[in-house]
C-alpha positions in Angstrom: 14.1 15.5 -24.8 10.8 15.8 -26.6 8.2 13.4 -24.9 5.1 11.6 -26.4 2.5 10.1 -25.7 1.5 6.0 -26.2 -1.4 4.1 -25.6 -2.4 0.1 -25.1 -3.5 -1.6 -28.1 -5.4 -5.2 -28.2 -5.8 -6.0 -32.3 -6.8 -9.2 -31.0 -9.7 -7.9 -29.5 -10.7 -6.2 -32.6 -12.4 -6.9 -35.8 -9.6 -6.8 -38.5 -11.3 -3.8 -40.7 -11.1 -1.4 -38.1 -7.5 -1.6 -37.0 -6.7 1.3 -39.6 -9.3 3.2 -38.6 -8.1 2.7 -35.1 -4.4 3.1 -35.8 -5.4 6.8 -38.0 -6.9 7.8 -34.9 -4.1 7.2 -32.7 -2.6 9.6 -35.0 -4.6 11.8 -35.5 -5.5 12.5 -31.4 -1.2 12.6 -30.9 -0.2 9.6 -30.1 3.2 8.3 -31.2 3.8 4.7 -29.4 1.6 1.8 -29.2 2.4 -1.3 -26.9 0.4 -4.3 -28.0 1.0 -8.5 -27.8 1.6 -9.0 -24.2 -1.6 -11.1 -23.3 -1.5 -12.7 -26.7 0.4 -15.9 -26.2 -3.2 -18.4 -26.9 -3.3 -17.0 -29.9 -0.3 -16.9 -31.1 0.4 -20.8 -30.3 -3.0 -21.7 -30.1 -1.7 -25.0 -29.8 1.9 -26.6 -28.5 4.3 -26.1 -31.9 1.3 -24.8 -34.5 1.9 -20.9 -34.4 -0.3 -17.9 -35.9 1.7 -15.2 -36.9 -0.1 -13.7 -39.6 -2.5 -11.8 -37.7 0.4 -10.0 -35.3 2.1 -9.3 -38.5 -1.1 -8.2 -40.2 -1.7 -5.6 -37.2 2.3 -4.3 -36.7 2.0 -3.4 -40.6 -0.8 -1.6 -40.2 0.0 0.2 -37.0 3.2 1.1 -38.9 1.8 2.5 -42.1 0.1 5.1 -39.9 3.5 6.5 -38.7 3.3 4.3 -35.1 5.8 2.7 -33.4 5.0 -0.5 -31.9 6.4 -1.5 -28.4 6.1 -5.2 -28.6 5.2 -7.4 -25.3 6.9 -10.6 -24.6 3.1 -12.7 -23.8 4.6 -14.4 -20.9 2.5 -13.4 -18.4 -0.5 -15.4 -19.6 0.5 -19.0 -20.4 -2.2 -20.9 -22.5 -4.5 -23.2 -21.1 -2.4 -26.2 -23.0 0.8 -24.8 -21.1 -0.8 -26.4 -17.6 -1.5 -29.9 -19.0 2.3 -29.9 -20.6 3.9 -28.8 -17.5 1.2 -29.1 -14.2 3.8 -28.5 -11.8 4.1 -24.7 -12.9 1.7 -23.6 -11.3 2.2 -21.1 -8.3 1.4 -22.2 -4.6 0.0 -19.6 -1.8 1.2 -19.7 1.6 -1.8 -22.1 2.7 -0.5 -24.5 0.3 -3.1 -23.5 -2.6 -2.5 -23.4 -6.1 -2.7 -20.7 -8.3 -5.4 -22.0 -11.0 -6.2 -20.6 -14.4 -8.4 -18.6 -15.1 -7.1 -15.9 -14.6 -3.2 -14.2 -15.2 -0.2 -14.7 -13.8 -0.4 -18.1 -12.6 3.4 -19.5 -13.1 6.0 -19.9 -10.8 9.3 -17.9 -11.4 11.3 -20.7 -9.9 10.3 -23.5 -12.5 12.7 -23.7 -14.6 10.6 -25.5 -17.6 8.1 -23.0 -17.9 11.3 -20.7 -17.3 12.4 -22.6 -20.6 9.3 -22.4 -22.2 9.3 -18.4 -21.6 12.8 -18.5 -23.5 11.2 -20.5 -26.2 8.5 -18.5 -27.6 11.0 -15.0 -26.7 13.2 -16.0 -29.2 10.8 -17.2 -32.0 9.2 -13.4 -31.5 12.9 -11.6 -31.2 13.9 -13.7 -34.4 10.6 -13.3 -36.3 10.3 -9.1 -35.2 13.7 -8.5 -34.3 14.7 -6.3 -37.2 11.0 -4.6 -38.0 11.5 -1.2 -38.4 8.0 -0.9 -36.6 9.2 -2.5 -33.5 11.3 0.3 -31.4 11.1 -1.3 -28.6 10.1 -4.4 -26.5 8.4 -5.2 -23.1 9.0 -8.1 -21.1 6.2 -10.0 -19.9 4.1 -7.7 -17.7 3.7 -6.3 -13.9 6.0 -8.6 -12.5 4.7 -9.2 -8.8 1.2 -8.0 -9.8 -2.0 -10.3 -7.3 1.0 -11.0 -5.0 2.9 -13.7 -7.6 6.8 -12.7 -6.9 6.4 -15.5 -4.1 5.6 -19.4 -4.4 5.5 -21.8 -1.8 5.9 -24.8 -4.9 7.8 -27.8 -4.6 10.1 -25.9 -7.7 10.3 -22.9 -5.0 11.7 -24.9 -2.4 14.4 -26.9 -4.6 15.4 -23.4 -5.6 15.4 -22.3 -2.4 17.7 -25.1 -0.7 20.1 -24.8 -3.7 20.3 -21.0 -3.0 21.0 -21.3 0.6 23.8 -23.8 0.1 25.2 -21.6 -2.3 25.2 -18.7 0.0 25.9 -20.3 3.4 28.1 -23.1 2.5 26.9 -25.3 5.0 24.2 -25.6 7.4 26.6 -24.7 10.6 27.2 -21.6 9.1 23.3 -21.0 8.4 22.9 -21.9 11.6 25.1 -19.7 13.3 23.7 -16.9 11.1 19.9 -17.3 11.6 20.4 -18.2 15.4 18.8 -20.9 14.8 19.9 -22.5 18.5 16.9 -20.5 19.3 13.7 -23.1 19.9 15.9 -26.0 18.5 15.4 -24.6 15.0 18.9 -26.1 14.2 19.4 -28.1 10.6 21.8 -30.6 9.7 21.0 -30.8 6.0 20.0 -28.1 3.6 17.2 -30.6 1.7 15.6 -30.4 5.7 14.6 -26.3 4.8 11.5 -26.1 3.9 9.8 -22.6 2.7 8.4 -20.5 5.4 5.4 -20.9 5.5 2.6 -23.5 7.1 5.1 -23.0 10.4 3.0 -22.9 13.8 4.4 -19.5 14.9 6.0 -16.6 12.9 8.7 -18.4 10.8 12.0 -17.2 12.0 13.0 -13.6 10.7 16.1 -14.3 8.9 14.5 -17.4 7.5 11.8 -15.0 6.2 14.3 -12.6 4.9 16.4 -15.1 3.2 13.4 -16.3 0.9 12.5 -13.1 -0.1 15.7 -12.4 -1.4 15.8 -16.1 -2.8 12.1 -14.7 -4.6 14.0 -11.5 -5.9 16.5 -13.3 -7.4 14.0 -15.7 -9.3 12.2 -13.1 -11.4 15.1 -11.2 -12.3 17.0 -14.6 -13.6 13.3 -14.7 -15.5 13.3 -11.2 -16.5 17.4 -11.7 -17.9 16.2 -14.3 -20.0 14.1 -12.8 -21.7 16.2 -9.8 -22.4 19.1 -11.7 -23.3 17.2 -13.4 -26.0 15.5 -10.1 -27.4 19.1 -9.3 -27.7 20.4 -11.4 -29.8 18.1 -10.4 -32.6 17.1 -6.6 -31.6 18.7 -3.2 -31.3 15.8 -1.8 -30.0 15.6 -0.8 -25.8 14.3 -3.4 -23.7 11.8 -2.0 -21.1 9.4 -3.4 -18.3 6.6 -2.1 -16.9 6.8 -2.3 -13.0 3.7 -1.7 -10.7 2.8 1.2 -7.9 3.3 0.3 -4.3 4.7 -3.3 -5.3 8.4 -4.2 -3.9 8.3 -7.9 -3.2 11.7 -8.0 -5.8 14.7 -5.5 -6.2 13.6 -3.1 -9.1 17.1 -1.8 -9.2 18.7 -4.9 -9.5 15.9 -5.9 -12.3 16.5 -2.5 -14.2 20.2 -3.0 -14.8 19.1 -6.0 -17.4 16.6 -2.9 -19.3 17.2 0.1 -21.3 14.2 1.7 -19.8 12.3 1.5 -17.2 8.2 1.9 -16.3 5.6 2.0 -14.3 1.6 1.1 -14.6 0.3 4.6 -13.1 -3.2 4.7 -11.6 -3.8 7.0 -9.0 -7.2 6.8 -8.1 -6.9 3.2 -7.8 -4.0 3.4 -5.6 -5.5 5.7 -3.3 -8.4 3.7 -2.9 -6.6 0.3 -2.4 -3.0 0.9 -1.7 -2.1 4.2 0.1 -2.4 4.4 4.2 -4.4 8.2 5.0 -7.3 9.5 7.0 -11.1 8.9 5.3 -11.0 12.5 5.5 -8.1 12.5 3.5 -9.4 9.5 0.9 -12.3 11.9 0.4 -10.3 15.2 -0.4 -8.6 13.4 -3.5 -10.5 11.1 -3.8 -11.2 11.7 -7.9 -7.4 12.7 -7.9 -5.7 10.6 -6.0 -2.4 11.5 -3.6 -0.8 14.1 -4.3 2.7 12.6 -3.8 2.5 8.9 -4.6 2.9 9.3 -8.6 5.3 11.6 -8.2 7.4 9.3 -5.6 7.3 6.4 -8.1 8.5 8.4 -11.0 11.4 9.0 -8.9 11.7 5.8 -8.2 11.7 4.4 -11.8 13.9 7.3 -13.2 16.5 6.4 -10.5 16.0 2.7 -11.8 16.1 3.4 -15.5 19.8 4.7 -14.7 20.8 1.4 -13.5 22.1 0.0 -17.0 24.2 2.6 -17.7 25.4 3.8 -14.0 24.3 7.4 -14.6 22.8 9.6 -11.9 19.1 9.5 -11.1 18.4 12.6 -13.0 19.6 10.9 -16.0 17.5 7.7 -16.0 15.0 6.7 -18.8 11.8 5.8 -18.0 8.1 5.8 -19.0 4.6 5.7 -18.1 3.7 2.7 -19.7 -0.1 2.8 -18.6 -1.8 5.8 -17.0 -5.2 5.8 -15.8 -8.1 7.3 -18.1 -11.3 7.0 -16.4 -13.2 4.6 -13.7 -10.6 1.1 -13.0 -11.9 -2.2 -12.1 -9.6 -3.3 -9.4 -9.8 -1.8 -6.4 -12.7 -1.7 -3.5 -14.0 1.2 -5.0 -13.6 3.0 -8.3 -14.5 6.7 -8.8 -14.4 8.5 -12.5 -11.1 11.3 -12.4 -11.9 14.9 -12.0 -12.1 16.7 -15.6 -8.8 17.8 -15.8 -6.6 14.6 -14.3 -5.8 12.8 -16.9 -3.8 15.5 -18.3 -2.2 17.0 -14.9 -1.5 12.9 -14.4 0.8 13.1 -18.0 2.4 16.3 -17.4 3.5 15.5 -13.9 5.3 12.7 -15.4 6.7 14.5 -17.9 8.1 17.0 -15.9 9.9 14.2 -13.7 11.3 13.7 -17.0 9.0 10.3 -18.6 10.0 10.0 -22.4 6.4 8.9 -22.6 3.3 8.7 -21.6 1.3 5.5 -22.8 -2.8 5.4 -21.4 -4.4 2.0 -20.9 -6.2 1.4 -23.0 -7.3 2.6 -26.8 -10.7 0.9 -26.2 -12.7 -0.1 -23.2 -13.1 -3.8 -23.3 -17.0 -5.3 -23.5 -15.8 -8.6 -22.1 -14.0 -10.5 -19.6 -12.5 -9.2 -16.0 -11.7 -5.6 -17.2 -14.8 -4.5 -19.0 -15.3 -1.8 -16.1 -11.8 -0.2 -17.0 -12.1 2.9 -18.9 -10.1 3.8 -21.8 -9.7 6.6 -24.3 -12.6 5.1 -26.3 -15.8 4.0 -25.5 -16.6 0.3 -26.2 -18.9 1.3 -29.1 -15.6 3.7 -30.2 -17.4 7.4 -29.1 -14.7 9.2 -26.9 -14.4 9.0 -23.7 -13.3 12.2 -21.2 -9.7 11.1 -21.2 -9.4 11.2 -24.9 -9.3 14.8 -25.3 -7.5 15.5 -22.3 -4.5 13.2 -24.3 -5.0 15.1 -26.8 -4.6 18.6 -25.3 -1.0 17.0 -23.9 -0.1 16.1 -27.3 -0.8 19.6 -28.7 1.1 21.2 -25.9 4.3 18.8 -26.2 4.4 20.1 -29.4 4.0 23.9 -28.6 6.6 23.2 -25.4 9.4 21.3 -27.0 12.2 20.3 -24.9 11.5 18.7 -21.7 14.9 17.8 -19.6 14.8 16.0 -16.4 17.0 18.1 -13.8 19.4 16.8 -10.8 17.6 17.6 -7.5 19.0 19.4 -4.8 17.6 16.8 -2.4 18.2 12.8 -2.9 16.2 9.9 -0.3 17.9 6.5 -0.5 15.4 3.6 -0.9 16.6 0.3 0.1 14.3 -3.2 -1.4 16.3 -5.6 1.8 15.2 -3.4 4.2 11.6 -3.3 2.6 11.6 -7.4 3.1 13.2 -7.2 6.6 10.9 -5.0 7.8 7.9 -6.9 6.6 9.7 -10.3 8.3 10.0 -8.4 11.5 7.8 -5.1 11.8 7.6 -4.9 15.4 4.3 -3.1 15.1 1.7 -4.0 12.9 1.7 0.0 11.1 5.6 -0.2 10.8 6.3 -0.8 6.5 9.8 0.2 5.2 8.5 1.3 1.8 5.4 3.6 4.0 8.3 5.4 5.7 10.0 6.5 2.6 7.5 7.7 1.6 6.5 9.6 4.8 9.9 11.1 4.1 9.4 12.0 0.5 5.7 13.6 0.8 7.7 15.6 3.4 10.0 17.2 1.6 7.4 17.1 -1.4 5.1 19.1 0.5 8.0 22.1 1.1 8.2 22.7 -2.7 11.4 20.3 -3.2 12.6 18.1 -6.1 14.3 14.9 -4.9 16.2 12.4 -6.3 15.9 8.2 -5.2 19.2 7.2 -4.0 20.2 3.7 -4.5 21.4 2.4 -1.0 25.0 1.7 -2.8 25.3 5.4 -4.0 28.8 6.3 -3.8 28.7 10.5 -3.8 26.3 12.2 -2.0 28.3 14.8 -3.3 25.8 16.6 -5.6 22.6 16.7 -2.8 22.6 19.4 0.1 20.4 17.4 2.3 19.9 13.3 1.9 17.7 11.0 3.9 18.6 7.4 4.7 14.9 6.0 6.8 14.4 2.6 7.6 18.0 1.2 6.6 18.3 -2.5 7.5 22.0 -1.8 7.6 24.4 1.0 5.6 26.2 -0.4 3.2 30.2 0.0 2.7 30.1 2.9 -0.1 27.1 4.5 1.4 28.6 4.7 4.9 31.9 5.7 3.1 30.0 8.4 0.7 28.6 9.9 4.3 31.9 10.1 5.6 32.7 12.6 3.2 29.2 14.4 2.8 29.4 18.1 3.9 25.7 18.5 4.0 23.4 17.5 6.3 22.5 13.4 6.4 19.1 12.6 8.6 19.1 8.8 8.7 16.8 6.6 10.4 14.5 6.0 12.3 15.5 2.3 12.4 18.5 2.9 10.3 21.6 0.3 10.7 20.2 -1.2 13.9 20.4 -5.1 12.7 22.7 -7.0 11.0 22.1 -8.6 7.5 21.1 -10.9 9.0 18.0 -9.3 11.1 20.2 -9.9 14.2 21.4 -7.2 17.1 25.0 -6.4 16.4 27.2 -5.8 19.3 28.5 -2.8 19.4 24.4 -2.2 18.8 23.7 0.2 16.3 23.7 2.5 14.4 27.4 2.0 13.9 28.2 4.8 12.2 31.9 6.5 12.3 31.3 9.9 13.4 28.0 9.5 15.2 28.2 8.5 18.9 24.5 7.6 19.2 23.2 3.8 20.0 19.8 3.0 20.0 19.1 1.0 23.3 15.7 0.2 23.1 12.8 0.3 20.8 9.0 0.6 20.6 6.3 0.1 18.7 3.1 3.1 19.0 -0.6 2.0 18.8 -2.4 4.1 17.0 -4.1 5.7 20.4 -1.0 6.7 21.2 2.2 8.8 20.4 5.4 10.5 21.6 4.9 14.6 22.0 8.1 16.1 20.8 9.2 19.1 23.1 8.5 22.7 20.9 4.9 21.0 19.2 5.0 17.9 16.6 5.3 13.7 17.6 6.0 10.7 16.7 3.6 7.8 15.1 4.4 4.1 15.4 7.8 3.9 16.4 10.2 5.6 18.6 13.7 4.8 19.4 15.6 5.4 22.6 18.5 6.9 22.6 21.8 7.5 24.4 25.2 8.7 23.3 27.9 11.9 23.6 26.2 13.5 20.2 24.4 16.8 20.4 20.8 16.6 21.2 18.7 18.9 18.6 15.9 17.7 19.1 13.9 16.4 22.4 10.8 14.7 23.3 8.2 16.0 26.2 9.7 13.8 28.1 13.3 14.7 27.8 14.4 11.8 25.6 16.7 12.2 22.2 14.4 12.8 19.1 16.9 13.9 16.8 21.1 13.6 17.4 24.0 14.3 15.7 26.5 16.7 14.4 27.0 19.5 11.8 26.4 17.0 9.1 25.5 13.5 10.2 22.0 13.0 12.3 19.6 10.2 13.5 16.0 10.6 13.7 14.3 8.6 16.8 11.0 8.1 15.6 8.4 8.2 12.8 7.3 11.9 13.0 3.3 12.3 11.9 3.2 14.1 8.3 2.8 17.8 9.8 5.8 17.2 12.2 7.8 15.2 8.9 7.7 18.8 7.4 8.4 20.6 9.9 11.7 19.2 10.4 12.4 19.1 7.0 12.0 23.2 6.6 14.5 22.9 9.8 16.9 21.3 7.6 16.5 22.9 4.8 17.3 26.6 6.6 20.5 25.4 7.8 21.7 24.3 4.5 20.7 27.3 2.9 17.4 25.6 0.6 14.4 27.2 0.2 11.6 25.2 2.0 7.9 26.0 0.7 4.6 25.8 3.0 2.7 24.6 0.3 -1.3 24.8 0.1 -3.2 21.4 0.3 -2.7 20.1 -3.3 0.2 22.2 -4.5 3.3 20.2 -5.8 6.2 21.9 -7.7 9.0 19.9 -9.8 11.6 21.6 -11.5 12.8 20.7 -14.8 16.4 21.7 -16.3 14.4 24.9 -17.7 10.4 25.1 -16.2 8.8 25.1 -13.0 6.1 23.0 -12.9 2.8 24.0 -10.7 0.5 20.8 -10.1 -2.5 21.2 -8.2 -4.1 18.1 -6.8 -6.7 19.9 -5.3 -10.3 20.1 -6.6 -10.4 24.3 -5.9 -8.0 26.8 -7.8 -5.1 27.3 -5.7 -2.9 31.1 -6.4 1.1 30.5 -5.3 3.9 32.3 -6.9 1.8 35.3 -8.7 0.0 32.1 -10.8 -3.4 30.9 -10.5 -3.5 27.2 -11.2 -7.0 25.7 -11.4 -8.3 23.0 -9.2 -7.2 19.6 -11.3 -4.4 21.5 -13.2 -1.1 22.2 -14.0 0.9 25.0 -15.0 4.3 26.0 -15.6 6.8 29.1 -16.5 10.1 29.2 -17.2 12.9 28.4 -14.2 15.1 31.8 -13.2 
């Protein structure tokens, strides 16, 4: 695979006579993709049923004549101002009962199925106008699904949904009943048109009641997202892809992905650190023009193993993007430092090296209006450069001296699981304890000892092709994975908190974990204040949650105190408690001697990936860092080939 490199494109920001001098820039600076038409809806229908075309078609013929290919945004995501006076009721509601006004973005409900409709609608008049422009190579549907916390709605379209889906599930409120234990405070219903939402409740809502609408919410944007795609199909050849957003898992992405022919991600890492990402201030501060060294890397993963979805492949065989990448100074978060010289390319090759087809930077031109006038892009508002230009640039120029760039299968794969995400938030027991946090504990673990991991999907079949897998924060196992894991001759680490509930976010009896082959229960759980933790016997503890243990399994692994930490046999173990990230890694290298991987000690900063045929050296740190007879500069990224 030969990747390239995109960027975001607003014509309709732009004076007409310059588009071609934008577009023979593009060119010229190495750019080969350009997304454009996603926020466009006002002025394509500036009015209901009286369309403007002649302007998008203008600006796709000129992008083409330079030798561009457009991806083409479906403009859902901003419904016109006269969209709200023909359908008032489509408007999202918060969980105080608020609207969600314009003004703004993102203000429609997934669940109402007119605006649903009206999404259809002005797909298909796009798909049947573009559908067969040899400019358009691809499409995007709408954009950042979930983005300002819109995947849920408390609206009275929500809540018809919502009853409609729990009759189809349940059958019948005895058995919905039964299954939310709903005897429990006299909670009990005798008609499904009597559920409301949860929210507005006195008290927590109950968990299950929780869990059930955010898998209701799930379900609503990827019936909105199918829509779309199946229009766009019936005019179009070209891949279907959506750009998904970092840290964001209030919907399955996996279950979204298998309606796209590629998947990606919006990529800021600064912003992210700053607004998103759990760490020390002292921390914040060391990468703080860089940011983490493991989160863009953990969501490429994720995406890759989403973009094989479609087609079923493995995780190292997925296709996916970058469909923005940060260039400069964001708007959005609390605070917003410029990159270190140098990021904005290690950001594009890191992606590229977890095997991204492209690599698209938002945006061409840094807005001088409206809410993201502070985000930077490659240009200047008055069109001088800006740092990141060059820097895209110097990654065009060495795509082109590389060549071939082929995502490999890792020797390591981490199942990530969106149900247990949700249950988890329903009931975290601790106000620290996030499912999606402690996957990613476990992958800047194994990050930080030099590995390349794939993202299981919690249905994977074979762990066949991984020497070590780990399973954290399960809600429950499902059937193939638990039957995959009977047959897995390397070494499994699941939990903590791994297949201790039901589907149901009840206690099964046996309790859990019941898994054949592993004689371990947990019997009781805590919750650890940050003042506090559990010393593990030998150095290292746990943070936030510890589980106790009993059982006939061996004990590997003990606390000060004498309790279980880690349990098991040759090949299947459970892990007690949420070890701190220095005790994570530790265990990791443990695992990885016994099944005979090499496990790094990497310096602060150092991240390898390995490619079918490179290794790739990225150093978030700000200093020069010297590891396997190469010197890689502070902000900087090498690589040579794999032996």
């Amino acid at each position: 695979m030969i990747p390239k490199i995109g960027v975001c494109y607003y014509p309709e920001h732009w004076p007409e006579d310059i588009w071609a001098e934008d577009a023979a820039r593009m060119v010229e600076t190495g750019i080969t993709w350009v997304r454009i038409g996603e926020f466009a809806w006002s002025r394509l229908e500036p009015a209901p049923g009286t369309f403007d075309w002649g302007w998008l078609d203008r600006a796709i013929e000129v992008l083409g004549k330079a030798g561009l290919q457009v991806v083409l945004g479906t403009p859902t995501a901003t419904p016109p101002r006269w969209m709200i006076d023909k359908q008032p009721d489509m408007l999202a509601i918060d969980a105080r009962g608020h609207p969600r006004k314009f003004g703004s973005r993102r203000h429609y409900c997934f669940s109402h199925l007119g605006y649903r409709e009206e999404s259809r609608r002005i797909t298909q008049l796009m798909a049947e106008r573009y559908g067969k422009n040899p400019c358009i190579q691809a499409w995007q549907t709408d954009n950042e699904y979930a983005c300002h916390d819109t995947t849920v709605s408390y609206s009275p379209a929500a809540a018809s949904g919502f009853r409609d889906w729990l009759a189809q599930r349940y059958q019948s409120t005895d058995a919905l009943n039964r299954a939310w234990g709903n005897v429990f405070w006299s909670m009990e219903y005798d008609d499904f048109a009597d559920i409301d939402p949860p929210n507005l409740t006195v008290t927590e809502a109950n968990h299950p009641h929780q869990l059930a609408f955010a898998r209701y919410s799930s379900d609503q944007v990827i019936a909105f997202n199918r829509v779309q795609c199946d229009e766009i199909r019936k005019y179009s050849d070209a891949p279907i892809i959506h750009n998904f957003m970092g840290g964001e898992v209030s919907f399955d992405h996996f279950a979204l992905s298998r309606d796209l022919d590629i998947t990606s991600w919006d990529s800021y890492p600064i912003g992210f650190l700053s607004d998103r990402i759990t760490a020390t201030p002292d921390f914040k501060a060391q990468f703080l023009r860089q940011g983490h060294p493991d989160n863009q890397a953990f969501h490429h993963d994720i995406y890759r193993a989403a973009g094989a979805m479609r087609t079923g492949d493995a995780p190292a065989h997925g296709r996916w993007w970058v469909m923005e990448q940060q260039p400069g100074p964001v708007n959005w978060a609390p605070w917003n430092p410029a990159p270190l010289p140098g990021m904005c390319r290690l950001w594009a090759w890191e992606a590229i090296a977890h095997g991204a087809e492209c690599v698209s930077y938002f945006r061409w031109r840094q807005a001088p209006f409206a809410q993201e006038q502070m985000h930077a892009g490659l240009l200047r508002p008055d069109s001088e450069a800006a740092p990141a230009l060059g820097e895209a640039a110097q990654v065009a120029r060495e795509i082109s001296a590389m060549g071939d760039v082929t995502a490999a299968a890792a020797p390591v794969g981490l199942v990530l699981d969106y149900d247990s995400i949700w249950a988890w938030r329903a009931q975290p027991q601790g106000a620290d304890f996030d499912g999606f946090n402690l996957a990613f504990a476990a992958y800047s673990a194994l990050r930080r000892s030099g590995l390349s991991i794939d993202i299981l999907h919690p249905d994977t079949a074979d762990l066949s092709p991984y020497k070590l897998v780990l399973a954290p924060g399960l809600l429950t196992l499902s059937e193939p994975l638990r039957t995959a894991l009977d047959a897995y001759g390397g070494i499994a680490l699941i939990g903590p908190r791994s297949d201790t509930k039901t589907g149901e976010l009840s206690i099964p009896l046996p309790m859990g974990p019941n898994v054949p082959g592993l004689d371990v229960t947990a019997i009781l759980s805590e919750s650890i204040p940050p003042i506090a933790d559990v010393p593990l016997d030998g150095g290292g503890r746990f943070i936030r949650w510890f589980e106790h243990l009993e059982g006939t399994a061996d004990v590997r692994r003990k606390t000060v105190a004498g309790q279980p930490a880690i349990i098991g046999g040759a090949h299947l173990r459970y892990l007690a408690g949420w070890p701190d990230p220095d005790t994570f890694a530790a265990i990791i290298r443990d695992l990885c001697a016994e099944v005979g991987l090499e496990a790094l000690d990497l310096p602060d900063g150092l991240r390898l990936r390995d490619t079918a045929t490179q290794r790739f050296y990225i150093n978030y740190a700000a200093e020069p860092v010297t590891w396997d007879g190469i010197t890689i500069g502070g902000a900087d990224v090498a690589w040579r080939p794999r032996t």
